[in-house]
N, C-alpha and C positions, 0 to 999 in steps of 0.2 A: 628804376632802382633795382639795381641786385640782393635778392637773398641773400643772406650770411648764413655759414656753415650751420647754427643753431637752426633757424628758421627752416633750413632744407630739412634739417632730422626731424622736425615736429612734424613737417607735412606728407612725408617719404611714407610710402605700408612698407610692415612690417609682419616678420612673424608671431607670437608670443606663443610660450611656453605654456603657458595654464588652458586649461577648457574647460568654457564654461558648463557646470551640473544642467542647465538647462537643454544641451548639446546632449550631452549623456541619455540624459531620458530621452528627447526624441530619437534619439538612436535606437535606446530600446525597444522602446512604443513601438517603433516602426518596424524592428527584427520582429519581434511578438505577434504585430497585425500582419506581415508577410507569412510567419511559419504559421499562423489560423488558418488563413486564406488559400497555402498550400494543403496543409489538411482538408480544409472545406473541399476543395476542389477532386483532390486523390478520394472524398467519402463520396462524391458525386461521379466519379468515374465510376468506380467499383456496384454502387448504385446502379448506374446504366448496364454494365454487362450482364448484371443481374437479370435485368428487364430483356436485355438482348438475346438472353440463353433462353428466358421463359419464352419469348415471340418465336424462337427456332423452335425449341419443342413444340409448339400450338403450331407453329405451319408443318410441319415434321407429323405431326401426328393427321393436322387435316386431312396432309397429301395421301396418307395413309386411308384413312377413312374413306373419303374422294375412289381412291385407287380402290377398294372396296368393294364401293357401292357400285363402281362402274362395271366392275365383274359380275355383279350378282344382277344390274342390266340387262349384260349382254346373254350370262343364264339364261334371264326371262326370256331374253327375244330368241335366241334359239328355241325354244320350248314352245312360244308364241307361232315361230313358222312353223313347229312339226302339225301344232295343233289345226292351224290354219290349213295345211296341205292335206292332214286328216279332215277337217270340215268342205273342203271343196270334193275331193275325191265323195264325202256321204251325199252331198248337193248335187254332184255327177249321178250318181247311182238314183237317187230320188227325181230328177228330171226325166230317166229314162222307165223310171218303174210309171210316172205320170203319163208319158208320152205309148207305156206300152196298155194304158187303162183307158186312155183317152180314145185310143186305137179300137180298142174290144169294145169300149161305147157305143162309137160310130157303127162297129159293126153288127153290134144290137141292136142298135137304132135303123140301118139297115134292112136287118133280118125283120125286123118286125113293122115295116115296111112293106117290104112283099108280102107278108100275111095278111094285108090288111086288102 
């Protein structure tokens, strides 16, 4: 059996003119928890570059530091060789003042040798 023209309009969508308050608010709700959510988001960016300027400064200042100490290093180790080349050159000198006592030993020990 065929529908009759009444029957087709009851079953047909349609648009209607009204909408409903319930519509409304969730619209709202939902613009409100979006524009939060973009705020929440833009205060946690801003947050982070925050955190990100202070980490550049703290590496910024380490490298500084670092850079520093490794001068004040290589100060010592230059100062270390002069002092070093200074101690070998006295260690030289004191072998041979040894070796020239050692010598006048023997030759006392020698001399008093044939005296005997």
């Amino acid at each position: 059996m065929m529908p009759n023209g009444d029957e087709l309009h009851k079953e047909s969508w349609h648009l209607s003119k009204s909408i409903p308050i319930s519509l409304i608010v969730g619209l709202l709700i939902q613009a409100g928890v979006g524009i939060w959510t973009i705020s929440s988001m833009s205060s946690d960016i801003e947050s982070n570059r925050e955190l990100i300027r202070a980490v550049e400064r703290s590496a910024v200042s380490d490298v500084a530091a670092t850079r520093d100490a490794l001068k004040d290093v290589v100060r010592d180790l230059s100062i270390l060789e002069v002092r070093v080349h200074d101690t070998d050159v006295k260690i030289g000198r004191i072998e041979e003042n040894l070796r020239y006592i050692s010598n006048t030993l023997e030759s006392i020990n020698a001399t008093l040798k044939n005296l005997q």
